[in-house]
BAPA-158786 format. One record per residue (C-alpha): residue in three letters; x, y, z. Coordinates in steps of 0.2 Angstrom, whole numbers, plus 2048, in hexadecimal, padded with zeros to 3 digits. Each point is the difference from the previous one (the first is absolute). Layout:
BEGIN
AlaXYZ...
***
This chain:
BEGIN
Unk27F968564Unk80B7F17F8Unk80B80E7F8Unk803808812Unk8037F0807Unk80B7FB7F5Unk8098117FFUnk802800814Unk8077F07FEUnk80D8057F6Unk80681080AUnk8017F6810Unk80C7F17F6Unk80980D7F7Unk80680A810Unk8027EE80BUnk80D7FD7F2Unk808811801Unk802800812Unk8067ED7FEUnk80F8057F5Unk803812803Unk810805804Unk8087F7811Unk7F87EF7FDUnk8097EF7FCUnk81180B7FDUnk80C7F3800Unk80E80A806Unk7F680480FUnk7F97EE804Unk8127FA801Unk80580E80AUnk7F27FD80EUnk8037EF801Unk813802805Unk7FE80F809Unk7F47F680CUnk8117F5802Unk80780F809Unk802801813Unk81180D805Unk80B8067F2Unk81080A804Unk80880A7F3Unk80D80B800Unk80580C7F1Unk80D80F7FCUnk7FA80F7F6Unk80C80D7F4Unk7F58107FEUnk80980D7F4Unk7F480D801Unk80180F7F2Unk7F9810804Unk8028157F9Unk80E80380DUnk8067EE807Unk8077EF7F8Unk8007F380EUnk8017EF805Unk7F97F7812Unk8037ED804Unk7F47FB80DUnk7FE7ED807Unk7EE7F9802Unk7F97F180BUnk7EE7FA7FDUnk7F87F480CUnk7EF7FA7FFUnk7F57F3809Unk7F17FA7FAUnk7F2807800Unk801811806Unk811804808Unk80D8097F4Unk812809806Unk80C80B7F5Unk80F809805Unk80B80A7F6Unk813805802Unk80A80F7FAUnk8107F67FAUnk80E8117FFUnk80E7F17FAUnk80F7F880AUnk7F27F780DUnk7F8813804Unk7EF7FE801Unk7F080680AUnk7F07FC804Unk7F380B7F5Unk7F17F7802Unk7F77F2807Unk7EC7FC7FDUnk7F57F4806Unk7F17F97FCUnk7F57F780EUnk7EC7FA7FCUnk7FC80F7F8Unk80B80E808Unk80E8077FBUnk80E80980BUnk80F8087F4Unk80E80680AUnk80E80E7F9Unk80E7FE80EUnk80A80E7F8Unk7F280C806Unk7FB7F580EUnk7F07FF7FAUnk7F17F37FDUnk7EF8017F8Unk7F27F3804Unk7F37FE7F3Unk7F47F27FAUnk8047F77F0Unk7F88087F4Unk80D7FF7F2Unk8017F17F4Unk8128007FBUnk80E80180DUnk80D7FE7F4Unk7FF7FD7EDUnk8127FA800Unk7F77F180AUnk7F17FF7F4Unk8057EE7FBUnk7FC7FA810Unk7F480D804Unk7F37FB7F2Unk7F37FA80BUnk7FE812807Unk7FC8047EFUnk7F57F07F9Unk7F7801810Unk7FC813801Unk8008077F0Unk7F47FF7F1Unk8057FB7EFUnk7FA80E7F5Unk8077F77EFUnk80C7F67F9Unk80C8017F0Unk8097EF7F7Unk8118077F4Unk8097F27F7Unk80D7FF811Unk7F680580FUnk7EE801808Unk7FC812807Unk7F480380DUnk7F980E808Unk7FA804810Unk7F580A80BUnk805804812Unk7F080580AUnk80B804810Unk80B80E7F7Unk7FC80F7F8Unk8118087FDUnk80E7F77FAUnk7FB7EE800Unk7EC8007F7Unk8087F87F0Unk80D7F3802Unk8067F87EEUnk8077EE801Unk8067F77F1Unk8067ED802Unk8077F37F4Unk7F57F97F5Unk8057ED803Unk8047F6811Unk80A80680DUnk7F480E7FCUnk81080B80AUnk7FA813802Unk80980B7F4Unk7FB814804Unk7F7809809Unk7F98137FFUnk7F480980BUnk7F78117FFUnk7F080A805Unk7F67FD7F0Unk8027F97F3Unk80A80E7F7Unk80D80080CUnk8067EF803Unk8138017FBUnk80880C80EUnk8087F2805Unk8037EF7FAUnk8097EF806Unk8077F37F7Unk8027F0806Unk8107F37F8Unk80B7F1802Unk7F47F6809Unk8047F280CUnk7F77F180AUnk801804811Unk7F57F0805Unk7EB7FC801Unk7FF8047EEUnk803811803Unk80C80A7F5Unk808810804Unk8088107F6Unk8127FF802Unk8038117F9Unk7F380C802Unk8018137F8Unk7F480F803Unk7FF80E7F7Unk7F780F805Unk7FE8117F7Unk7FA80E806Unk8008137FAUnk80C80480EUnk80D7F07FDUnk8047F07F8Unk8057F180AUnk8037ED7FDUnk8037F480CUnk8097F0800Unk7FC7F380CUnk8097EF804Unk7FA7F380CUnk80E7FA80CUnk7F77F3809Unk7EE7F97FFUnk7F67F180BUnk7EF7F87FFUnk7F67F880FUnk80E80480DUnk7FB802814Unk7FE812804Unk7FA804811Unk7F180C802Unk80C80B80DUnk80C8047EEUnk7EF80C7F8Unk80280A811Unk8088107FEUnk807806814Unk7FF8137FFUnk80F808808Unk7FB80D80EUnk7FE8147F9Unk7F87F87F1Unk7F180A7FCUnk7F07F77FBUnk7F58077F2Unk7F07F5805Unk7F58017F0Unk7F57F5806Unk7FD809813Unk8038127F9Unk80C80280BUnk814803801Unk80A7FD80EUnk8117F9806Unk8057F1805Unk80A800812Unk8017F0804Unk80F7F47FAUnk7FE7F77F2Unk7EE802800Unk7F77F27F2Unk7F38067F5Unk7F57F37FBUnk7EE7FD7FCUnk7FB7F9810Unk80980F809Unk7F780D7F2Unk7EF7F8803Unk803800814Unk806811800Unk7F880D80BUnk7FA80C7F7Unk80980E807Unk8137FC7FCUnk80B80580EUnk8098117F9Unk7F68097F2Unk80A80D7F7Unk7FA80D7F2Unk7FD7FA7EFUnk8108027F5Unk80480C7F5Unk8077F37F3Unk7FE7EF7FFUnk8087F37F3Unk7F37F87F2Unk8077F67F2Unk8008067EFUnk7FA7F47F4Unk8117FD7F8Unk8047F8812Unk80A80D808Unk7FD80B80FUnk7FE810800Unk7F980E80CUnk7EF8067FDUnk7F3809809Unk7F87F880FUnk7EE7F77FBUnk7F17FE80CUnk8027ED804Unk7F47F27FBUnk7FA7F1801Unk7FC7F87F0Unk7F87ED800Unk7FB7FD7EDUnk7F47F37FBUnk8077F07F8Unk8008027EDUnk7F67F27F5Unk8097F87F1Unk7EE8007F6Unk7FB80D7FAUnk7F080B809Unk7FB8087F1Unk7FB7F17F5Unk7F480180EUnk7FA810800Unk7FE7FE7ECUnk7F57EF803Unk7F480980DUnk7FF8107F4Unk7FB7F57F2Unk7F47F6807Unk7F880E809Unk7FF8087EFUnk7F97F17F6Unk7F37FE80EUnk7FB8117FFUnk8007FE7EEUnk7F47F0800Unk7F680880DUnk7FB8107F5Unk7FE7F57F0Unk7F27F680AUnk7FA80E804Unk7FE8067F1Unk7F97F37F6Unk7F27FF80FUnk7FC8117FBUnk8007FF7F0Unk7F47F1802Unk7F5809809
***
């Protein structure tokens, strides 16, 4: 009996301690990035990207300009600009993000999709100052210490394509700044695309911020890199709610994911926002057939036209940072070692007898 006590004992301290030091607990890289991050009410950045794209048949470069606007805790807008040189540009697309719904609008098709927020990442280019969509949803499944950086892995429970492993590796020493990130759908295929994050610079609240950011993606179609500058960035600055609205011009058509409905809009500048989704009848007012084709994004973050998909509504669970199965493993154990004593007692009763 003393040996089973003592041998319970032990189990039940040794998993305590590995679920106390497993992976995603204490990291100080994380620690100091919660802390600032808590500091953080608006940011407004804005960034131009290079894109030479090499594929079999083409050799190709695309500047677009991006804006980024978010407003803690749940409202997040990005807009992106074709730039065809000598002040040419045009409006390719404009997303927002409003307590948990998402509305993504392509203007050159005159066309808008309403879904909820079921994907992590927006943007990785942003991942600096997106970490807490990562530290708060994802698992840490290991982590890895070289001689210059710390590596960490993670598990995404809300994705099962392109975004189940995300790879970050961070300096080693304080600023703790984010040097790369690579993503994937196991563990196997993690490098398809990869960001590099460089020349870091204080942008205020002890928040630090890649000056120069280069992604490189590689596919078994094409190989593509692009370069990213910042051209202006500000912390804690007044943006009104009204700025995370996106006014959908009349003849847009609406896929409503969320309804399961598409239809037009008709009326001038119609808004689109939560409180207009969760008040909407449930019968838009001009239903048209299902599309043929409608635009998905690759994972390499371009669109392309694919098959229309039955639309759904997806609300994952939150993810836990402590890991279920040391659990499962205590409860398995001391199931067994009860089952264990049980039949020893019973036989030395018999035997006994």
């Amino acid at each position: 009996m003393t040996r089973f006590r003592n041998l319970l004992i032990f189990i039940i301290v040794f998993l305590f301690y590995l679920n106390n030091v497993c992976p995603g607990q204490n990291i100080p890289q994380l620690e100091h990035l919660k802390e600032n991050l808590k500091k953080i009410k608006t940011f407004d950045v804005s960034i131009v990207s290079n894109t030479h794209t090499i594929t079999k048949d083409s050799d190709f470069q695309q500047v677009l300009k991006r804006k980024c606007i978010l407003k803690a805790p749940d409202l997040l807008r990005v807009t992106v600009w074709i730039d065809y040189g000598s002040d040419d540009e045009m409006l390719g697309q404009d997303q927002s993000r409003n307590k948990g719904f998402v509305l993504d609008y392509l203007p050159f098709l005159r066309s808008a999709s309403v879904n909820r927020d079921d994907k992590l990442i927006i943007d990785y280019r942003f991942l600096p100052l997106l970490l807490n969509r990562v530290i708060d949803s994802c698992t840490i499944v290991s982590t890895d210490t070289s001689e210059d950086y710390l590596e960490i892995t993670w598990n995404n429970p809300k994705d099962v394509t392109w975004d189940k492993v995300i790879i970050t590796r961070f300096d080693l020493a304080p600023p703790y700044d984010l040097i790369s990130v690579s993503h994937g759908h196991d563990m196997e295929h993690t490098s398809a695309e990869i960001i590099h994050f460089s020349n870091y610079q204080d942008i205020g609240y002890g928040m630090r911020f890649p000056g120069k950011t280069v992604r490189n993606i590689q596919t078994a179609s094409r190989t593509a890199q692009e370069t990213i500058s910042v051209e202006s960035i500000a912390l804690n600055v007044d943006i009104p709610d009204s700025e995370f609205v996106i006014n959908l011009p009349p003849g847009t058509q609406v896929i409503d994911h969320i309804l399961h409905h598409n239809y037009i809009i008709d009326t001038p500048e119609l808004p689109l926002d939560p409180d207009a989704l969760e008040n909407a009848p449930k019968t838009p007012p001009k239903i048209i057939n299902e599309p043929n084709e409608q635009l998905k994004e690759k994972p390499d973050g371009n669109l392309s036209q694919t098959s229309a998909e039955q639309p759904t509504s997806i609300d994952p669970e939150p993810a836990s940072n402590n890991p279920w199965y040391l659990w499962l493993v205590l409860v398995i154990i001391v199931g067994i070692l009860f089952l264990s004593f049980f039949l020893l007692k019973r036989k030395k009763a018999s035997t006994g007898a």
